[in-house]
C-alpha positions in Angstrom: 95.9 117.7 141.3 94.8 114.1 141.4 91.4 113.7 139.6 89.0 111.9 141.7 85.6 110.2 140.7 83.3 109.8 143.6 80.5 107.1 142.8 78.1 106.9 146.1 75.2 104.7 146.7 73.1 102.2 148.7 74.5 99.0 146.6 72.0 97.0 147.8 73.4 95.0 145.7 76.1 96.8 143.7 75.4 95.7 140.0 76.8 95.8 136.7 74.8 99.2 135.8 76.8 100.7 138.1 80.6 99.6 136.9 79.7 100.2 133.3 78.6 103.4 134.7 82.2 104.2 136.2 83.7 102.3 133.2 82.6 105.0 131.1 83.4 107.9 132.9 86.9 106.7 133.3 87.2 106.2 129.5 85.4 109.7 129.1 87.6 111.8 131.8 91.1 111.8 132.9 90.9 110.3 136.3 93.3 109.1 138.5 90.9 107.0 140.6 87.2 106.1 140.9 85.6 105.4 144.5 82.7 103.3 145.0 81.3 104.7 148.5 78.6 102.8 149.7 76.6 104.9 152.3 76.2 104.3 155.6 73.1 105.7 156.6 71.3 106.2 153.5 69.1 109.8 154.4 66.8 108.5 151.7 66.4 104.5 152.6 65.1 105.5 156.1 62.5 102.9 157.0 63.3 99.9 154.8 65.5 97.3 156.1 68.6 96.9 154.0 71.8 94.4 154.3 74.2 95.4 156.5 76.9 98.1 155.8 79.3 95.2 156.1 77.5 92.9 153.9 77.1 95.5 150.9 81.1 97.2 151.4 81.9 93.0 150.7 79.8 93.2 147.6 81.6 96.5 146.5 84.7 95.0 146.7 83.7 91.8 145.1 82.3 94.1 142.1 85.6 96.0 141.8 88.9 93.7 142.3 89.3 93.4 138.7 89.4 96.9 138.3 92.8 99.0 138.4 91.6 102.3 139.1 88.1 100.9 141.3 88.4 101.2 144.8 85.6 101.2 147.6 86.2 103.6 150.6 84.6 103.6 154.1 84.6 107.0 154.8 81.1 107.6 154.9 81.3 104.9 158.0 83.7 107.1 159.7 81.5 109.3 160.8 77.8 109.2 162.3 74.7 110.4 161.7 73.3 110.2 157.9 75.1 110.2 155.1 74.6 113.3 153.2 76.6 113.5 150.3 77.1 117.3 150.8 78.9 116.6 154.4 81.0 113.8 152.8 82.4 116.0 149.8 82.9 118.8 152.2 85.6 116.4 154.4 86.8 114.8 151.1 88.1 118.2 150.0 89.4 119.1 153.8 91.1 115.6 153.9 92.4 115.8 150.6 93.5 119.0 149.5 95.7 117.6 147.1 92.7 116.0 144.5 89.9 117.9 142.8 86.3 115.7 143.2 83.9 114.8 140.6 80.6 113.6 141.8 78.8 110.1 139.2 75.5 110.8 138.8 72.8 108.8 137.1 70.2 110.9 135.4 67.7 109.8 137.3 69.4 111.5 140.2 70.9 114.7 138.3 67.4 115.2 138.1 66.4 115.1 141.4 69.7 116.9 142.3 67.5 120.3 143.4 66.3 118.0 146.1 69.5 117.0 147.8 70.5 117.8 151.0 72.4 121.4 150.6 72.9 121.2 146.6 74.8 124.1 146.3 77.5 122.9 148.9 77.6 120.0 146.5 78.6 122.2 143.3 81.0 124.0 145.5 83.1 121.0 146.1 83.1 119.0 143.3 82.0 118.4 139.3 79.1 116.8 138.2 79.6 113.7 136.1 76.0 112.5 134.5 75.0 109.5 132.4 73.5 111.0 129.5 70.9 108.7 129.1 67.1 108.8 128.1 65.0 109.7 131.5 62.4 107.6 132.7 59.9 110.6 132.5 59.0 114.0 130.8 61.7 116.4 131.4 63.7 118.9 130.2 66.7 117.8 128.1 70.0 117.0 130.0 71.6 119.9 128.8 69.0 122.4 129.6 69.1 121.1 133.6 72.8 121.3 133.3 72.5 124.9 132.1 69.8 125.2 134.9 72.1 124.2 138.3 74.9 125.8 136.4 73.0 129.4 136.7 71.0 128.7 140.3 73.8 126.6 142.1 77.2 127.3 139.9 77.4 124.0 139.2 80.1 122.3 136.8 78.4 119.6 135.2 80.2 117.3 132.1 77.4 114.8 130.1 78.9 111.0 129.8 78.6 110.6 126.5 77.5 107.0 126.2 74.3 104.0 126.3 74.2 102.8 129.9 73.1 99.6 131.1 69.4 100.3 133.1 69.4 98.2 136.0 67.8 98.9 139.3 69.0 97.2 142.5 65.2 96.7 143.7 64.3 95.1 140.4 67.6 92.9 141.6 66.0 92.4 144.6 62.6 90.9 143.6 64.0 88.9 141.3 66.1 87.3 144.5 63.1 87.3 146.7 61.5 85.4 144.1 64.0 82.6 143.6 64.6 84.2 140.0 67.9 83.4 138.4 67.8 85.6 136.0 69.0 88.2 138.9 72.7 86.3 137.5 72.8 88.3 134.4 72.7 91.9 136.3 75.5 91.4 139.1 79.5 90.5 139.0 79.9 86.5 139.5 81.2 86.9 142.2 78.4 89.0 144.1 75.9 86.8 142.8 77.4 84.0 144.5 77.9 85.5 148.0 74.4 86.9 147.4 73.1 83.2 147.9 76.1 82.4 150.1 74.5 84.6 152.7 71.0 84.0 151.5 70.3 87.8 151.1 67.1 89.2 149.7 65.4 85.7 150.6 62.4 86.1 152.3 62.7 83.8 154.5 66.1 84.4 155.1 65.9 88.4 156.0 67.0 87.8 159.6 70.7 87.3 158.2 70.1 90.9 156.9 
């Protein structure tokens, strides 16, 4: 079956944390093919004004051209309502019988993973594939939670065994709104520039949002 690495997200803006994070799990696993799909109705960004679906899909593909096995899918805008990752893995599977899933997780969410919309629907459809990196807070270790959704939700769940780069898109984002350059050294070149191309983040500018 074709080994498929799902990577899902706001990107508002992609960033460089999040290729080196599907760098590594290509180097780590066998995959045939890692998707970067952004979400179209974030369930959790309710309520704060983001840059359009269009706008942040560019930005993916910007990130990505270099890559041979990157691609960004839309299928999250194929459908309505929000985007729960649950709902998209369960189509993934029903459009794609021939490929076998894996889900990238930061830990930051593999820790918050018992809060997800329908977790174990999750587990049933597709490995877990989490950056084994130091947490921001007291917790249990990774492997311990692995064990943990491994007992209560049947999860499959394989540690990326390498330093990650910890960037956060809203730390991005202030350091845009504030005119900071130094937002450069955390994005692709070429999302960067179409970042002040279209004036996003800007204040002033949010009504291009």
């Amino acid at each position: 079956m074709r080994q498929i690495a799902i990577l899902g997200g706001t990107f508002d803006p992609i960033h460089n944390g999040h290729l080196k994070l599907a760098e590594e799990a290509c180097a780590h696993f066998p995959l045939d093919a890692c998707w970067f799909m952004p979400a179209a109705v974030p369930p959790h960004k309710q309520g704060r004004k983001l840059a359009s679906y269009a706008q942040r899909f560019h930005m993916a593909e910007l990130a990505t051209a270099a890559y041979e096995k990157f691609e960004v899918s839309d299928f999250e805008a194929q459908r309505s309502g929000l985007s729960y990752t649950s709902d998209t893995l369960a189509l993934l599977r029903k459009e794609y019988p021939d490929s076998a899933f894996s889900l990238i997780l930061g830990a930051d969410s593999f820790f918050e993973f018992e809060n997800w919309h329908a977790p174990e629907d999750i587990c049933r459809n597709a490995r877990l594939l989490v950056a084994a990196r130091e947490y921001a807070r007291e917790h249990s270790s990774l492997s311990e939670h692995a064990r943990h959704l491994e007992e209560r939700f049947g999860a499959r769940v394989a540690l990326i065994p390498a330093p990650l780069l910890d960037i956060s898109s809203m730390h991005i984002r202030e350091l845009l709104a504030a005119g900071k350059k130094s937002a450069a050294q955390y994005l692709p070149a070429a999302v960067y520039r179409y970042i002040q191309a279209e004036g996003l983040y800007v204040p002033e500018k949010e009504g291009k949002l």
